[in-house]
N, C-alpha and C positions, 0 to 999 in steps of 0.2 A: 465375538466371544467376550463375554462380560464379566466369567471371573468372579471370585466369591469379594463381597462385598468387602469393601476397606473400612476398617476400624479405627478409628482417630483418638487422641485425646482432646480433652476441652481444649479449646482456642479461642483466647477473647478475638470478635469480629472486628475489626479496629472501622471497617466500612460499612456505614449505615444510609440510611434511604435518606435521612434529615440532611444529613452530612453531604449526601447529593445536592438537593433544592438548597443547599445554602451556595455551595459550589457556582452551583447554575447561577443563582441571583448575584455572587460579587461578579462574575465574568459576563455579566448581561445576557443571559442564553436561558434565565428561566422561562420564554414565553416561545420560543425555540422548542423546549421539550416538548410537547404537545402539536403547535404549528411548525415545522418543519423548515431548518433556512434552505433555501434552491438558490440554483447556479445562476439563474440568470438575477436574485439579488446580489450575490457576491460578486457577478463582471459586471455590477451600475460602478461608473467614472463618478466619485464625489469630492467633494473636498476635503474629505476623511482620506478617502483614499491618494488623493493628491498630497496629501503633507506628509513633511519629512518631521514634524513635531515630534521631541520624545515622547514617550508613551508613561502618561502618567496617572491611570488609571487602570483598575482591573478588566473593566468593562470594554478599554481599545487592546487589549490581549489578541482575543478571536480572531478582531477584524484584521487586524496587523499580523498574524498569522497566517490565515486566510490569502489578503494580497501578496506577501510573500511567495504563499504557494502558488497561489495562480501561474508567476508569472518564472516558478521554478527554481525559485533562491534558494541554493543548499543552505543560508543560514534562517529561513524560517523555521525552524524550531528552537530559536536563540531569541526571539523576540521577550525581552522580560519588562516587569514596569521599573521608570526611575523616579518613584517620588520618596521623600526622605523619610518615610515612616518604614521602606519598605527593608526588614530586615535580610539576614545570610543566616542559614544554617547550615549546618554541619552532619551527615551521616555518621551516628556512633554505631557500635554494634548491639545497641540496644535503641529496636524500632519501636517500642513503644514508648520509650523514656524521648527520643527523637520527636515521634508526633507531639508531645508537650511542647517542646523546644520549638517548633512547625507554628505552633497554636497562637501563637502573638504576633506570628507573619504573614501578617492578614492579608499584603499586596507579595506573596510570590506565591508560585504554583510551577510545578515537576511538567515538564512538556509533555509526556505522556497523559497525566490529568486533563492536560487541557486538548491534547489531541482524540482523547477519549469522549471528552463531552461534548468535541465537535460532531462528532460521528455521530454520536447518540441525539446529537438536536438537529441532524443535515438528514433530507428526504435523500431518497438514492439515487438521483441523478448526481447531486453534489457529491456525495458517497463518492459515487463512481470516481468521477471528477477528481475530486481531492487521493484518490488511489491512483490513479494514472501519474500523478503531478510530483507524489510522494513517489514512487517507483524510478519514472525519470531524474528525480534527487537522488537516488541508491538509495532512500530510507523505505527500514522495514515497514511494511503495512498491515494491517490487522487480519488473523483469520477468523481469530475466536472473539468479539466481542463483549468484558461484562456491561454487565447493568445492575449497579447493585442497587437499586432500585425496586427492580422487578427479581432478581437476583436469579437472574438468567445470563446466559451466553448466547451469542448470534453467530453462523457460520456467515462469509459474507462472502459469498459465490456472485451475489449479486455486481457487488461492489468491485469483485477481481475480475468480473469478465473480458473485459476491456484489455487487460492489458497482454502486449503480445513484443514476442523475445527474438532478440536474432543472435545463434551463436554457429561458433565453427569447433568441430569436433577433432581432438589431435591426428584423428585418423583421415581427417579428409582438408589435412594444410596441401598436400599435394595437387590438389583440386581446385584452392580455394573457393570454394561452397561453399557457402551459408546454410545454417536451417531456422525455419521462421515460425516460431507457434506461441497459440493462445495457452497463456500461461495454466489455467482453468482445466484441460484439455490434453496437458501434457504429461508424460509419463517418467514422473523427476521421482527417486526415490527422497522423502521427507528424512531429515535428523531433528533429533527434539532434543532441548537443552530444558533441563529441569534445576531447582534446588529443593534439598531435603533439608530444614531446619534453618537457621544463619546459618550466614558462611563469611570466610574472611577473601576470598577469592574474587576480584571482579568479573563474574559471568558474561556481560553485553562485552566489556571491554575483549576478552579472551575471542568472542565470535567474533567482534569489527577486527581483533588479528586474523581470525582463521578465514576471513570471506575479503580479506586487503591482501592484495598484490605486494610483492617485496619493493617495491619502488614508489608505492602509493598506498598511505593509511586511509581509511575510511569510515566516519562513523555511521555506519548502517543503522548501528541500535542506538537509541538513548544509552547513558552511563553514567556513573557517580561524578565523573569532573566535568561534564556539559554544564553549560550555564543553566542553573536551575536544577541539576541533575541529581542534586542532594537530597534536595526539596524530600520528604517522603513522601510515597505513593499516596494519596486521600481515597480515590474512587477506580486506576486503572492496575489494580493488583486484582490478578485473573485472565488480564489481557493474555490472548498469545499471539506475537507477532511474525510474519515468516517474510525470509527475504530468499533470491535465487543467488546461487553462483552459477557465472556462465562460462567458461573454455574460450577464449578466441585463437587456441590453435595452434599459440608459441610456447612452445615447454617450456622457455623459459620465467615467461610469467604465468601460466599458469598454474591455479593451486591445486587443481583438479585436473584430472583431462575430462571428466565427464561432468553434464549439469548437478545440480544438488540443491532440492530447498531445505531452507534452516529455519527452524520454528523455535522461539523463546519464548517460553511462559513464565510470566513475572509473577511472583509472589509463591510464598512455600506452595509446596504440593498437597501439603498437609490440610490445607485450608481448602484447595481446588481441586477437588478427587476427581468432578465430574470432568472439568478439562484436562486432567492427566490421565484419566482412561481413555479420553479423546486420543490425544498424542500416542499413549500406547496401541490402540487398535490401526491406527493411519501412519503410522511411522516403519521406517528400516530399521529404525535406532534411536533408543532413549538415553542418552548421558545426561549423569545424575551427579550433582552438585553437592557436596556433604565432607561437612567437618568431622563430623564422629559418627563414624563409620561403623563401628560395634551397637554403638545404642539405634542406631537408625534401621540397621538393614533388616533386622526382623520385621521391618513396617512392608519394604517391598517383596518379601517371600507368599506372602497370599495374595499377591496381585496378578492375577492371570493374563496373558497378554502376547499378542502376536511380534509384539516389536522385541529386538533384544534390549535389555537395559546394561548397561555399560558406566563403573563409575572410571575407570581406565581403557581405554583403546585407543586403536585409528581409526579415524572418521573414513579417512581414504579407500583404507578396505573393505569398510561396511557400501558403501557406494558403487564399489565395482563388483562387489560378492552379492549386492541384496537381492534377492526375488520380490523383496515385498516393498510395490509399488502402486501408490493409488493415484491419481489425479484429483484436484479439489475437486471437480464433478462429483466424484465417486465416494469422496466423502460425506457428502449429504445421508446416507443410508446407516453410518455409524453415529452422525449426527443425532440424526433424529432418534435411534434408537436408546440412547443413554440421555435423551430430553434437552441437547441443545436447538434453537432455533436456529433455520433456517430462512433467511435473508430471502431466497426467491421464492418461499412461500408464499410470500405478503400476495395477497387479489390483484394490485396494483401490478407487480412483478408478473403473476404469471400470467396478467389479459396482454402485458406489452410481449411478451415471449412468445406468444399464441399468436401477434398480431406479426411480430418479427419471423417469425416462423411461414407465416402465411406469405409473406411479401419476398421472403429467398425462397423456397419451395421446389421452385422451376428454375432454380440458377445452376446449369451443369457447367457451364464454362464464361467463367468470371472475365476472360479478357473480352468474348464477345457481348458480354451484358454491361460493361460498360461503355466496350462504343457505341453499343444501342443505347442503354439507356443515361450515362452520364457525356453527353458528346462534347461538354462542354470544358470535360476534361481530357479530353480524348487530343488526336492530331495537332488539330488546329491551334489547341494551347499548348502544345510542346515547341510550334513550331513559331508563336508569340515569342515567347519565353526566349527561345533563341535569338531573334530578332530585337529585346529589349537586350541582351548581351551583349550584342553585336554594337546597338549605339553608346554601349560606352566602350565599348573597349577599341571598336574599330581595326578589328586585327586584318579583318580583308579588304580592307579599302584599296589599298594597291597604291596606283598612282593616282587615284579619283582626288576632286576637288573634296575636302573633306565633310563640307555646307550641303554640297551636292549628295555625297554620298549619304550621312544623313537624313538630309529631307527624302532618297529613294526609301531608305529602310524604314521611317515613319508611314509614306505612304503604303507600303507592302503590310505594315502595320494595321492600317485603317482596312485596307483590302478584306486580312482576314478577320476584325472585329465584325465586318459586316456580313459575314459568313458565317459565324457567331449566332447574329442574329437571326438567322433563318433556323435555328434547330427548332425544334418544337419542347417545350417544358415536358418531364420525364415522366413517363406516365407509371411508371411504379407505385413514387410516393406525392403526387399533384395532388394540389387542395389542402382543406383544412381536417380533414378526416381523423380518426385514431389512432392510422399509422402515420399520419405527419406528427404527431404531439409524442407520438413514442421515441421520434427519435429527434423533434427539437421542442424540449422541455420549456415550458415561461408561462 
């Protein structure tokens, strides 16, 4: 439901396409927009990648980011330059008096900017990549994409598929069960965190409280005190970023008893109509950010919309009260209809989906299709594994000579590598064909 059309005031665009391509060329990524960085450039060993050098150029941002994330460092989005030209700014409550103040600081940049024009210059294997990597840090990852460039938004279904959650539900600690799902997939009611105008309230800050355990902070989102975090936004006001909370079960740390994703969309509403009808149509709940509250609300009374908007509530009861629940799959149809881009549209996307599709197809029981077809993870290697355990720890040795016992367990070792040997290569995805390349990218 789309709702009579929202009516704005003028609003200078502070974000322009030039203002992009300059972006792209201090951080080295202008040749990136076009040809695309991949995963398998970003895990080449160099000697870029080997030094501990500070970072005294705009152009090692990326790369130093990038290894960072690879390798899972909750402080890769703290990587900033230290050469001595490079100024500090300050957040005032006036962003456009700010981006002046911004405008002489030629070597820093807001990690969200730089996180945005990764995305925007990474083909979608890296995508992927870089979303799994970000996730396993707790940091929020992207749903809505801009580009102010082309001065579109991308849903990135592509990008999320990958990733997959294990939680415990307060209702089944008696149990101790797990449950295990593709994020993509799952049936998590959405909360949207919006602002109406400036505001004097720190928003990311208030969600890293609401989505942090009482015993453990966490910055999930970018925020005004992160290193860098002042910086004003240049290119990723539009973004909207969504993170999950998950239940593992103990009331006493838990904030939730049930799952909950939390979507942030940076920069006034006022400016992002089309991704704040997004959030309204796909959401349980929209809480709305706003200082002046008389002058503003006559904006949201003609916005028609399935979620409820909330500038006061609990989040908590909206989660256990909501019917209205989508799965990112299922937002692609809301997507497309209010003219955001879809990530798995791309030709690329949907030949490898078609190819992936074809090669599961026949899979009804996953444990027997990997002893048939992966044998090489199957038994034999569990039962290595144990066996490399055992030489260091030697817990059963008994009263054996300890050389002796040992050299039995290596040879029992060699036993089953040769046993190993004999499986025959899997014949699902053998060769060099279009489903080998679909799912190892180079």
């Amino acid at each position: 439901m789309m709702g009579i059309p929202w009516i704005f005031p003028d609003l200078p665009f502070l974000f322009t396409g030039s203002y992009f391509m300059e972006l792209l060329s201090k951080t080295g990524l202008e040749d990136h927009y076009e040809n695309k960085l991949m995963l398998s450039t970003v895990l080449e060993i160099n000697a870029n990648t080997t030094s501990d050098e500070p970072l005294t150029t705009m152009q090692s941002l990326p790369g130093a980011f990038l290894q960072k994330l690879m390798m899972a460092n909750l402080n890769a989005r703290s990587v900033i330059c230290k050469s001595s030209d490079a100024g500090v700014s300050f957040m005032g409550t006036d962003r456009f008096e700010n981006l002046k103040s911004d405008s002489a600081n030629s070597n820093v940049i807001n990690p969200l900017d730089l996180i945005t024009a990764l995305f925007l210059c990474s083909d979608g294997f890296l995508q992927e990549e870089m979303v799994q990597k970000m996730s396993m840090c707790q940091f929020a990852v992207p749903l809505l994409l801009p580009n102010c460039d082309t001065k579109q938004s991308t849903l990135m279904l592509w990008a999320l598929r990958d990733i997959v959650k294990k939680f415990r539900l307060s209702s089944q600690t008696s149990t101790k069960a797990f449950v295990e799902e593709r994020i993509v997939l799952s049936d998590i009611p959405m909360v949207s965190f919006v602002r109406l105008g400036e505001i004097r309230v720190p928003k990311s800050q208030i969600l890293n409280k609401l989505l942090s355990n009482p015993q453990q902070y966490h910055d999930t989102f970018v925020h005004h005190d992160m290193e860098c975090g002042d910086i004003t936004h240049r290119i990723s006001d539009g973004l909207v970023e969504i993170s999950w909370y998950f239940p593992c079960g103990n009331r006493n740390i838990d904030m939730f008893t049930k799952p909950v994703a939390v979507a942030n969309l940076r920069g006034d509403i006022r400016s992002f109509e089309k991704q704040f009808t997004f959030l309204c149509q796909t959401s349980a709940a929209v809480y709305i950010f706003t200082d002046d509250f008389e002058a503003d609300i006559n904006l949201l009374k003609s916005k028609n919309t399935t979620a409820e908007l909330f500038l006061v509530s609990s989040v908590g009861d909206i989660i256990e009260k909501s019917p209205d629940r989508l799965t990112v799959e299922n937002m692609t149809d809301v997507a497309r209809h209010i003219g955001i881009v879809v990530d798995e549209d791309r030709d690329e996307c949907q030949s490898a989906r078609k190819i992936t599709d074809e090669i599961t197809r026949n899979i009804t029981d996953t444990v027997t299709f990997k002893d048939k077809q992966l044998p090489l993870q199957g038994q034999v290697w569990k039962e290595i594994s144990q066996l490399e355990k055992e030489r260091c720890r030697l817990r059963k040795a008994g009263g054996q000579d300890i050389e002796h016992y040992k050299s039995s367990l290596k040879k029992k070792e060699e036993e089953l590598r040769e046993k190993q040997h004999t499986f025959n290569a899997l014949s699902t995805m053998v060769g060099n064909g279009p489903s080998r390349r679909t799912f190892i990218p180079g």
